[in-house]
C-alpha positions in Angstrom: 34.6 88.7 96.4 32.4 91.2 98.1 28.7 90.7 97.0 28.0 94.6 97.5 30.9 95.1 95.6 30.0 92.6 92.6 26.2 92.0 93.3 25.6 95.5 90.5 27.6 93.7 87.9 26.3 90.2 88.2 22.5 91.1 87.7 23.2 93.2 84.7 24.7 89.6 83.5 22.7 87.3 80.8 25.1 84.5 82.1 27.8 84.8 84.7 31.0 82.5 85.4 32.6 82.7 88.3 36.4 81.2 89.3 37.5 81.1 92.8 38.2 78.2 95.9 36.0 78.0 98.4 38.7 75.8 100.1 40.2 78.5 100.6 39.8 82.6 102.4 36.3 82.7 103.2 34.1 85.8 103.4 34.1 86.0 107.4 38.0 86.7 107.1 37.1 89.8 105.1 34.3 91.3 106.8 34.1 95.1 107.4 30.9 94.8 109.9 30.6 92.7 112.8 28.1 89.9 112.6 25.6 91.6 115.0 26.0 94.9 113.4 25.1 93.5 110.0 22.3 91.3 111.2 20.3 94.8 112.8 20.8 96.4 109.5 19.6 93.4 107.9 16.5 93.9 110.0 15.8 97.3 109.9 15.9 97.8 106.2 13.6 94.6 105.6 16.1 92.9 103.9 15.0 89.9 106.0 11.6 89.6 104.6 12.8 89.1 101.1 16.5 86.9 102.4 14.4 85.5 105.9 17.6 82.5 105.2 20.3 85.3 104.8 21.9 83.7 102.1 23.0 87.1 101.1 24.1 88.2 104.3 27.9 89.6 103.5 29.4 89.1 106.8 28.7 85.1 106.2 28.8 84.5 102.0 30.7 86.1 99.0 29.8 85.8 95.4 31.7 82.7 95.0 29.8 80.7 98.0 26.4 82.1 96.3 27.4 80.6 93.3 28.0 77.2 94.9 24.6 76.9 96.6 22.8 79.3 93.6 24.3 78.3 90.8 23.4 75.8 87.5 26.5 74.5 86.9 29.6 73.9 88.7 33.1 71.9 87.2 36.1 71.4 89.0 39.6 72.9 87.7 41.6 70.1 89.1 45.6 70.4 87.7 47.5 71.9 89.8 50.8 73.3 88.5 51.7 75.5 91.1 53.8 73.2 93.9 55.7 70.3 93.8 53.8 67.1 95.5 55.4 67.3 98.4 54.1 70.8 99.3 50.2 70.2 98.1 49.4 66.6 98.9 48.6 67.4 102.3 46.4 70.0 101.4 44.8 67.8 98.2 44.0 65.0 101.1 43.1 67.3 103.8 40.9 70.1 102.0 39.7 68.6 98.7 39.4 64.6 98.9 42.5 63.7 96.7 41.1 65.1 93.9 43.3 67.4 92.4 45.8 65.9 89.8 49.3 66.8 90.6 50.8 67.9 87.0 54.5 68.3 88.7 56.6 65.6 90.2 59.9 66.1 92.2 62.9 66.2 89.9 61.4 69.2 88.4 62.1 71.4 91.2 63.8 74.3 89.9 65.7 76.1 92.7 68.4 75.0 95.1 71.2 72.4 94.6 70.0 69.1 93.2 68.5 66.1 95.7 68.1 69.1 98.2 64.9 68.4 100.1 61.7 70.4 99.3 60.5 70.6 102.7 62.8 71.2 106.0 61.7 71.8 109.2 63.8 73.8 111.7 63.4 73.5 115.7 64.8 76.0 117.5 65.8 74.8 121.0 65.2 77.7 123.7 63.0 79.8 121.5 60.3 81.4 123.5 57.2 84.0 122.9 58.1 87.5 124.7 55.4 87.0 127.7 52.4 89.4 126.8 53.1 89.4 123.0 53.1 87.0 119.9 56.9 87.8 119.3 59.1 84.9 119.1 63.1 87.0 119.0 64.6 83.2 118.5 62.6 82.7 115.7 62.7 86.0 113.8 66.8 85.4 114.3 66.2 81.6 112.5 64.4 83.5 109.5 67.1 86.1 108.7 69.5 83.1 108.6 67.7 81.3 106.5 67.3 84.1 104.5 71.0 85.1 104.3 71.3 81.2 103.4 69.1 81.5 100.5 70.1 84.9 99.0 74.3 84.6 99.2 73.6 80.6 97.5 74.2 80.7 93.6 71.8 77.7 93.3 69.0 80.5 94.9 69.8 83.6 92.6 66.4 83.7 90.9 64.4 82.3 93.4 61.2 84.4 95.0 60.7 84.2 99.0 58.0 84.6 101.4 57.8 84.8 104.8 54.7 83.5 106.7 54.0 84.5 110.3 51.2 82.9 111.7 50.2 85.7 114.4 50.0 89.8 113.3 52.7 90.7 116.2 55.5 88.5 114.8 54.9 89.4 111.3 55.5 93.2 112.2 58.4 91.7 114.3 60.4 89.8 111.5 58.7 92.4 108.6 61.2 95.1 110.6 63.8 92.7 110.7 63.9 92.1 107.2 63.9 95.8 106.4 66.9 96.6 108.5 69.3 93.5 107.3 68.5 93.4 103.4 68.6 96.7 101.0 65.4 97.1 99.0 67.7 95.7 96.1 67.6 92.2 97.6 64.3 92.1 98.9 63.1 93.5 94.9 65.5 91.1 93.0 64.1 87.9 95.2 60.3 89.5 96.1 60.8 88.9 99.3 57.6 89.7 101.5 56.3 89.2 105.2 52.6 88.8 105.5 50.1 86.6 107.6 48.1 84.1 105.5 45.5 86.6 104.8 47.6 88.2 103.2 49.0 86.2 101.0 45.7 85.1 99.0 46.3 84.5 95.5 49.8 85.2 95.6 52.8 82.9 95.7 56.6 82.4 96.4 59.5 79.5 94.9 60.1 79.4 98.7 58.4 80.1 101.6 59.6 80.1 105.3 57.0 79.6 108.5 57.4 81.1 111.5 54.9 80.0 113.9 56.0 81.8 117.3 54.1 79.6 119.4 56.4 77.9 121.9 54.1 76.0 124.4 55.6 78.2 127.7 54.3 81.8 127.6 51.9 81.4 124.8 48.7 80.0 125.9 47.7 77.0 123.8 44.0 78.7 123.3 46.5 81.4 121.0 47.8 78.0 118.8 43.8 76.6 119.1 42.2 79.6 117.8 44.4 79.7 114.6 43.5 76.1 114.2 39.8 76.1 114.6 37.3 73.5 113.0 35.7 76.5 111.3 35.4 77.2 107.6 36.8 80.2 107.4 40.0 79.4 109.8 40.5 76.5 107.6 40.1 78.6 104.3 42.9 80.4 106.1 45.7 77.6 106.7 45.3 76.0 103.2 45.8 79.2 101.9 49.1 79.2 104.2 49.8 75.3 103.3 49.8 76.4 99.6 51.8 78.9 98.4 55.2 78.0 97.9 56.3 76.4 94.6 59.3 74.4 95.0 60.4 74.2 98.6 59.3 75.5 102.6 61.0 75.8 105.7 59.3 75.5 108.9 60.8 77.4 111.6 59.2 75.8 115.3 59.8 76.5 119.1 56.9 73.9 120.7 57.3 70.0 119.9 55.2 69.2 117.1 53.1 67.4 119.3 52.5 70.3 121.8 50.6 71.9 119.2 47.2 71.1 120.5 45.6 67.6 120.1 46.5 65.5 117.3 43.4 66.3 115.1 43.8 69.8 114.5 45.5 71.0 111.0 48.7 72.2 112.0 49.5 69.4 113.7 48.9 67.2 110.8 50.7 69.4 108.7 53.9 69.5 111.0 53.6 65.4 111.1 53.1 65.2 107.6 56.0 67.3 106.5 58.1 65.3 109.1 57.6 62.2 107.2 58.8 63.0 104.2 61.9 61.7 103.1 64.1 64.5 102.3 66.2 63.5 99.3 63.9 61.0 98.1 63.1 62.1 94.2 60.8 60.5 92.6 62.5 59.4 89.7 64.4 56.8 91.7 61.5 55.3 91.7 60.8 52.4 89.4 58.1 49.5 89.6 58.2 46.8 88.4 57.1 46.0 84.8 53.4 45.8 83.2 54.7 43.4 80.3 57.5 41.8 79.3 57.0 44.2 76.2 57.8 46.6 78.7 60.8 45.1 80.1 62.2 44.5 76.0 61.7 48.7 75.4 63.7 49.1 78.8 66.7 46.5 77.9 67.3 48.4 74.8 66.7 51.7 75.8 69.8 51.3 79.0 71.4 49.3 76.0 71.8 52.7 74.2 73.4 54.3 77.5 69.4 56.0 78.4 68.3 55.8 81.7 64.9 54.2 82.2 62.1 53.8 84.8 58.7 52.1 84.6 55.4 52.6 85.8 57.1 56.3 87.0 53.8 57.9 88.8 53.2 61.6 86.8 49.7 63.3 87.1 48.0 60.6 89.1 48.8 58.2 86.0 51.8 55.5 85.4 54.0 56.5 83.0 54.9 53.3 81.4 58.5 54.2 80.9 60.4 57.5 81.3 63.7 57.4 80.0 66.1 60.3 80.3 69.3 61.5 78.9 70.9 63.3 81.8 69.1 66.7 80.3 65.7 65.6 79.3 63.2 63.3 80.1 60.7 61.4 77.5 57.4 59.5 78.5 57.3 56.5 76.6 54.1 54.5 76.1 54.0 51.0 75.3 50.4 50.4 73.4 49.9 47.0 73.8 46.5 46.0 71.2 43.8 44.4 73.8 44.4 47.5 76.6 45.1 50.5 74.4 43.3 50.2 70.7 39.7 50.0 69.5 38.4 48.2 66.9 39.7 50.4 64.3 42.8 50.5 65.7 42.8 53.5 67.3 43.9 54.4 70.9 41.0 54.5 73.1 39.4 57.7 74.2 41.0 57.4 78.0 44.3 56.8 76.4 43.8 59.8 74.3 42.9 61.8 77.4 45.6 60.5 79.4 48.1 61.7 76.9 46.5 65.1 76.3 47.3 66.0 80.7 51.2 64.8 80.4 51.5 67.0 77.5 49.3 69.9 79.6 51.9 69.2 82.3 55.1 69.5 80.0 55.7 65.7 79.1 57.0 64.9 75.7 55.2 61.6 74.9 56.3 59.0 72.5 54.2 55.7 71.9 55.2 52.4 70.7 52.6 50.2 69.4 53.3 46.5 70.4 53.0 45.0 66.4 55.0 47.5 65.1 57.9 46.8 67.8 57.9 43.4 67.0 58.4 43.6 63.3 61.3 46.6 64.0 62.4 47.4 67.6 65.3 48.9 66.2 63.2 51.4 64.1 61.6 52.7 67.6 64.4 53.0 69.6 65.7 55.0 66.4 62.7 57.5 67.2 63.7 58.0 70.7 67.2 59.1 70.1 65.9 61.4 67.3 63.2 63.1 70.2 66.3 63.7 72.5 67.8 65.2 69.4 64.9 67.8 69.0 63.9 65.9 65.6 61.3 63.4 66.9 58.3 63.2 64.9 54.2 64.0 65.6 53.5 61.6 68.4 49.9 63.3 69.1 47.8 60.5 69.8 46.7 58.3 66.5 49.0 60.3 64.5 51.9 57.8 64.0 52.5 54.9 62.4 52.4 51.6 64.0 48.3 52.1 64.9 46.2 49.7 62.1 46.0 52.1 59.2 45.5 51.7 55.7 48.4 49.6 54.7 48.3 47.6 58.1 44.4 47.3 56.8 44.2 45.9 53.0 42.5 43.5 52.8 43.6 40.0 51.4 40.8 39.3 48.2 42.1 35.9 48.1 41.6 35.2 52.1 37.8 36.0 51.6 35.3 33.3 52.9 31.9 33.0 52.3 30.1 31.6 55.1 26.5 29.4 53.8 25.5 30.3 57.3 25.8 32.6 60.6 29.2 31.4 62.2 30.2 32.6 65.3 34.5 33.8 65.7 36.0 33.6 69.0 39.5 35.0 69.5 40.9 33.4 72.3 43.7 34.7 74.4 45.6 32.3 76.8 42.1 30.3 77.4 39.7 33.3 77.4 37.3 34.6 75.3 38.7 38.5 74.7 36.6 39.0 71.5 34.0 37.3 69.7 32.5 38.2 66.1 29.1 36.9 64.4 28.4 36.8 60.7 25.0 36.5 58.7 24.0 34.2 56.3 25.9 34.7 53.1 28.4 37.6 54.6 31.8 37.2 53.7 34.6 37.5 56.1 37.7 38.2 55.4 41.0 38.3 57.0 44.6 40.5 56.3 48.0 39.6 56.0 48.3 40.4 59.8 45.5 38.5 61.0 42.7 41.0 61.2 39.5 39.3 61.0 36.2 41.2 60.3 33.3 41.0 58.2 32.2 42.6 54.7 29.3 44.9 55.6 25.9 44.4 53.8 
């Protein structure tokens, strides 16, 4: 965001938000003046006098980094819907401290045929840069395979593609390419475009294939280092280029991974990273073990009924405490045990609440059980999960459904009144350990329901 473009606007403004990622392009990527250029004008205008730290110097910030350093208020929009975890975790560690929450896991990957890996990478032995150019022939070949792989495979039909070149040259290269294999029918019905990561800012593919020509022969590695550069707006430019594909990428490479510069720099780390992954790994084969053996009952009767179930299944950057799954859709089952999940009242505490309202954000169909209720009538809970595979489960918003102390769970026992001559003191003790403790005035009267509430009348 250009501030001589949206400088007008803004002071016309009573108040002003602005949305953007400053992880991400930064103004120097964008500028229409060279530095030196801008800084005489700067100069001979006076601008300097009233800016003498060029904070709005627009070779160097944009409205959204003067909003950072100027602004009152800044929050953090931290779900991120857009890829699957393989494809953003190494941005989320590298770029933002692990702080975005990932709202999709693996087995919702949407395109290709199922356990197929999200991320591939593709070395192409004998692949070298035509000396004096960025063009990599080898490579630009790889990518129209890959692409004639993608469009003529049923499981692809409705999937969108993009094509990242690293280097301008080889993007014109494989851009012509494109144009003379597939009609303008293809490349509509699956969006396919060829751009450089400046180009693709703010825009996004269900696939997207790399091709990053260098080939450690006839490309000089200060080519590779300059598109790798410890500088902000180089490393706006690769996380922009890390980011964009939704369900799966495919790296096409000439050079070793470890021939592209020293073992710091971001691609290299990226290449590594994506070479660890474990291809058909999903996530939903993964199950830890149990929190309870409340837990572990839920789970017995739950494969009992033919359901597949797996605890403490990672979703959001929570454990799930169970997901069970039909074969066609999954269910997030809570098990609300009363010392870790209810207040006073009864009620699920504020974090639980929270917790629930991001699964649902992120498309999770949550169903709670609360540990009293399944004891009385387990049968009456698993009876609720059926009926939410069956599309007739009932409001499981948080402290909407039964089980939580309510009312009933609530009356009060007359006859189990006590009146205390003098302030008493009530422990409840847990396996040896004080988990609550109550104190009464003179005279109050506690009392005490049919389920072993305890409390005391107020004055």
């Amino acid at each position: 965001m250009r501030l001589a473009f949206n400088v007008p606007d803004t002071v016309q403004s009573k108040k002003t938000v602005i949305v953007g990622d400053s992880q991400q392009m930064q103004a120097q990527r964008f500028a229409f003046t060279s530095a030196q250029i801008a800084q005489q004008a700067w100069v001979k205008h006076g601008v300097s006098k009233y800016d003498p730290s060029y904070s709005l110097d627009p070779s160097k910030t944009d409205l959204l980094q003067l909003a950072v350093t100027q602004g009152d208020e800044e929050a953090l929009l931290n779900e991120h819907y857009r890829s699957l975890p393989q494809i953003i975790s190494f941005s989320n560690e590298e770029y933002y401290n692990d702080r975005l929450r990932l709202m999709r896991d693996t087995s919702q990957k949407k395109i290709g045929q199922p356990g197929s890996p999200v991320t591939v990478l593709l070395k192409v032995d004998g692949a070298e840069v035509t000396k004096g150019t960025q063009e990599n022939p080898k490579e630009g070949a790889e990518v129209i395979r890959q692409l004639i792989d993608i469009v003529e495979d049923p499981f692809y039909q409705d999937s969108s593609i993009g094509v990242i070149c690293l280097f301008e040259e080889q993007m014109r290269y494989v851009s012509e390419l494109v144009a003379n294999r597939f009609s303008a029918e293809i490349r509509e019905s699956h969006q396919i475009v060829v751009v450089n990561p400046d180009g693709f800012q703010g825009d996004e593919r269900d696939i997207i294939i790399y091709s990053l020509s260098y080939d450690a022969i006839n490309m000089p590695r200060a080519a590779i280092a300059a598109r790798q550069a410890q500088r902000e707006h180089v490393q706006g430019m690769l996380n922009v280029a890390f980011t964009r594909a939704r369900d799966e990428v495919r790296i096409i490479h000439s050079a070793e991974i470890q021939e592209f510069d020293v073992a710091t720099v971001a691609i290299r780390r990226w290449l590594e990273y994506c070479d660890s992954l474990e291809p058909n790994v999903l996530s939903e084969s993964v199950s830890d073990p149990t929190d309870s053996n409340f837990e572990a009952d839920v789970i017995a009767r739950l494969r009992g009924e033919g359901l597949v179930a797996h605890s403490q299944f990672p979703a959001c950057g929570y454990k799930i405490d169970i997901v069970c799954s039909n074969g066609e859709s999954r269910l997030a089952t809570e098990c609300d045990g009363e010392y870790w999940h209810l207040d006073e009242h009864g009620n699920l505490l504020i974090e639980d609440v929270d917790r629930q309202e991001v699964l649902e954000r992120a498309g999770w169909k949550v169903l709670r059980i609360p540990y009293r209720s399944w004891q009385k009538n387990p049968d009456h809970h698993i009876s609720r999960i059926l009926k939410a595979f069956n599309g007739h489960g009932e409001d499981d918003s948080p402290n909407s459904h039964e089980g939580h102390v309510d009312s009933e769970a609530a009356r009060i026992d007359e006859s189990a009144r006590v009146n205390f001559p003098q302030k008493v003191v009530i422990e409840l003790v847990l396996m040896g350990n004080v988990i609550s403790q109550i104190s009464s005035k003179r005279g109050q009267k506690c009392w005490v329901t049919k389920d072993l509430y305890l409390g005391f009348d107020p004055d």
